[in-house]
N, C-alpha and C positions, 0 to 999 in steps of 0.2 A: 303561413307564409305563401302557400301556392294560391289562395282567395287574396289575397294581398298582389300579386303575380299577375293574378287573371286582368283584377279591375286596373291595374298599370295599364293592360295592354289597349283596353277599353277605352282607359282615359287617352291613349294614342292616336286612336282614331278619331277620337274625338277631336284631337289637338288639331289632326292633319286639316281636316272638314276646315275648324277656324283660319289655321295657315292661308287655306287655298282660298277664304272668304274676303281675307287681310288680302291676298294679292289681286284679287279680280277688283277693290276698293281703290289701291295706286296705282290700275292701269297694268298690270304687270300679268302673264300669263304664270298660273300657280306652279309649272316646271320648274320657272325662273325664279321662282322666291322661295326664301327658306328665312325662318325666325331663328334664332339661334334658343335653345333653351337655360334655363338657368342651370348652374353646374349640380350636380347629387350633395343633399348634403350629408357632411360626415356625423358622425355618432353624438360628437360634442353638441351641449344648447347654444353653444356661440355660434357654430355654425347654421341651425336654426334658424337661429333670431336674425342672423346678419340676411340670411335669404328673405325673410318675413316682412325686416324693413329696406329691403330692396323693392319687394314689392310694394308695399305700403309704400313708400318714397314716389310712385308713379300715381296716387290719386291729383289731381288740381285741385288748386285751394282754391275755395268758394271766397268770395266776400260776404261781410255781415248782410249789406242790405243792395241789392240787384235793382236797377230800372227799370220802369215798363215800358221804355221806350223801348229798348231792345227788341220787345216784340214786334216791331216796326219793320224790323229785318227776316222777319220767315217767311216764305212764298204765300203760303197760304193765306195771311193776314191782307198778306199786301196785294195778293190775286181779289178778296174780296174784297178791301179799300177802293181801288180801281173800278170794280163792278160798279159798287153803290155810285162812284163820280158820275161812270157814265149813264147812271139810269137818272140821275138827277138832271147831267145834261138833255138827255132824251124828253126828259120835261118840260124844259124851252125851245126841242125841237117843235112835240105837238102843239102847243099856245102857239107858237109862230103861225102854224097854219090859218089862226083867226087873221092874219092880218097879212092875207095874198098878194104877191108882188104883182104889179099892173100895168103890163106893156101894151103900149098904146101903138097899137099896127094893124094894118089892113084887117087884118081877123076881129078887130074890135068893131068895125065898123064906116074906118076913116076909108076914103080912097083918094085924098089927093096929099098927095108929099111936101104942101108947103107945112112947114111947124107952126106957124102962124094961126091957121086956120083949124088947128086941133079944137081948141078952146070956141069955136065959134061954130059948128057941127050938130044941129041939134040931134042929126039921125044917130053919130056916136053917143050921144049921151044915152038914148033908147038903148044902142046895142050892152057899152059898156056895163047900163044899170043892171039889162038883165043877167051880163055875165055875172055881176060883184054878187048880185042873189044867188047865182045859182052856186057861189066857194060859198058863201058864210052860211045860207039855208038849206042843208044837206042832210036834215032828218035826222040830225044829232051826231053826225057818224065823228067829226072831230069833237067834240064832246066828250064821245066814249073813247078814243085815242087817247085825247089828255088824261081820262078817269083810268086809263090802261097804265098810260106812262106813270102818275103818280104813285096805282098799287103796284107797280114791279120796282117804284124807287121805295117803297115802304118795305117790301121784299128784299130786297138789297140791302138796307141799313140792318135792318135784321138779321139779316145772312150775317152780313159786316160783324154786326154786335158780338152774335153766339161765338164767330169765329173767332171774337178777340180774347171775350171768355173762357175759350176751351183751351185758347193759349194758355192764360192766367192758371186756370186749370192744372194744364200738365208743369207749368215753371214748380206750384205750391205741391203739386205730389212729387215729384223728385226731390224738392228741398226737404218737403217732410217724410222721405224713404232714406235720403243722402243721411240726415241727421238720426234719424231711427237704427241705421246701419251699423254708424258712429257708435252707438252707445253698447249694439249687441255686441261687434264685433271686441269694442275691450274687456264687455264681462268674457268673450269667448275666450281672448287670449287669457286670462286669467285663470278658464280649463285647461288650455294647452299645456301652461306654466304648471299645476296642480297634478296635470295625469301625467306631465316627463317627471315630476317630482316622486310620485307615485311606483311610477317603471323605475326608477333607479335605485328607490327604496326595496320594491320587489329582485332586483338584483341582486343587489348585498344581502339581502336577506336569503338569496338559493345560495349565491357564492358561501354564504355563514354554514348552509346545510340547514336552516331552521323552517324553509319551505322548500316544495317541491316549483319544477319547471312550469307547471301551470299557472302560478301564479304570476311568474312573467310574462308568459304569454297572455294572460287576461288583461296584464297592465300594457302592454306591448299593443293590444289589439283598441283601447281605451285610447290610448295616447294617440294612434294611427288615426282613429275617428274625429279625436278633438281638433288635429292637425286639418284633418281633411276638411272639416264643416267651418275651419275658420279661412279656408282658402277659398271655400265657396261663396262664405261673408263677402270676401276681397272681391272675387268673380262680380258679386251684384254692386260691389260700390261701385266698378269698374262701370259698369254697367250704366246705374243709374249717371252715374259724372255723364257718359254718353248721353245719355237721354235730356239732362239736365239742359248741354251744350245745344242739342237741336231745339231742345223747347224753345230756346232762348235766342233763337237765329245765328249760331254759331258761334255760342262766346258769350259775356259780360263782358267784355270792355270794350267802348263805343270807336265805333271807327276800327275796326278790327273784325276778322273773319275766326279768330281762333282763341281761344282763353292763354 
């Protein structure tokens, strides 16, 4: 009873830590927030069970089969969708530079302001031919620009890919933890059911006089275990359902922020 006592008090601290983790999440200083706990339950399995599927009543229901558009809505995908656009743009930025805009003004060579006489200049044509050699004949340097921009747009798509992958990733390990959970958790409760069956039987059985108190207390401490590990179950469905929700950019269902 007193080790049974102790980890109570254990699990209290615990409790507090997540309280205070719940309120710094909605904004709220952890002073100002308090969760309210479920009530003690009483001796009966009714009252048990009713706690068990209250909790159990709070996982979200999955659907059978989830979009992969969804993942369209998590920052990360969408931070490096973005990247890879602009490194593509950045591609048409350097190619551009093959084909130098050409104002035609005193510094080229002209010096008289009629427009007319642009075109009839032979000393502009001197000047202008040797600027236009001097953008495009540059010792390769826009060459190796464009050959820049295209390996950081190859860079980018890549990033982009892995990033979308590792989504896909974490959606299929939550679903295949979610459903794994699923299945422990009811053989668990079918211990739970098995060891209160067990402690009741050890009851009647000392109440009869036919055993001694130890054998309650071993069934008592059985039962207390099975209860606890299948609450931990719950703890991780809880869990993963979270994990589920962010893989998936907040939710399965389109047009929405929240399941």
């Amino acid at each position: 009873l007193r080790s049974a006592q102790a980890q109570l008090i254990d699990l209290d601290d615990t409790r507090n830590q997540l309280e205070h983790a719940i309120a710094m999440l909605i904004g709220k200083a952890p002073a100002q927030f308090s969760l309210p706990a479920l009530p003690p339950a009483a001796a009966s399995d009714s009252a048990i069970d009713a706690n068990a599927a209250r909790l159990q009543g709070s996982l979200p229901q999955i659907p059978v089969g989830l979009p992969s558009e969804l993942l369209e809505r998590r920052p990360d995908i969408a931070n490096a969708e973005r990247l890879a656009a602009a490194a593509n743009a950045n591609i048409g930025v350097a190619r551009a530079a093959y084909f130098p805009t050409l104002t035609l003004s005193a510094s080229g060579g002209y010096n008289s302001l009629a427009f007319a006489n642009l075109f009839n200049t032979p000393s502009r044509v001197w000047s202008l031919g040797s600027a236009l050699a001097e953008s495009l004949f540059d010792g390769g340097a826009r060459s190796a620009r464009n050959d820049a921009a295209v390996a950081a747009y190859d860079a980018a798509v890549a990033q982009y890919k892995q990033t979308v992958l590792g989504g896909l990733q974490e959606v299929e390990d939550k679903l295949s933890t979610l459903r794994v959970l699923d299945q422990e958790s009811t053989v668990q409760a079918q211990a739970v059911q098995s060891a209160q069956l067990a402690e009741r039987l050890a009851m009647r059985q000392y109440e009869a006089g036919t055993v001694t108190y130890l054998s309650v207390v071993t069934t008592q401490a059985a039962s207390l275990t099975n209860q606890r590990n299948a609450v931990t179950l719950l703890g991780r469905q809880l869990v993963a359902s979270v994990a589920l929700i962010k893989a998936t950019g907040g939710g399965w269902q389109a047009g929405r922020d929240a399941p």
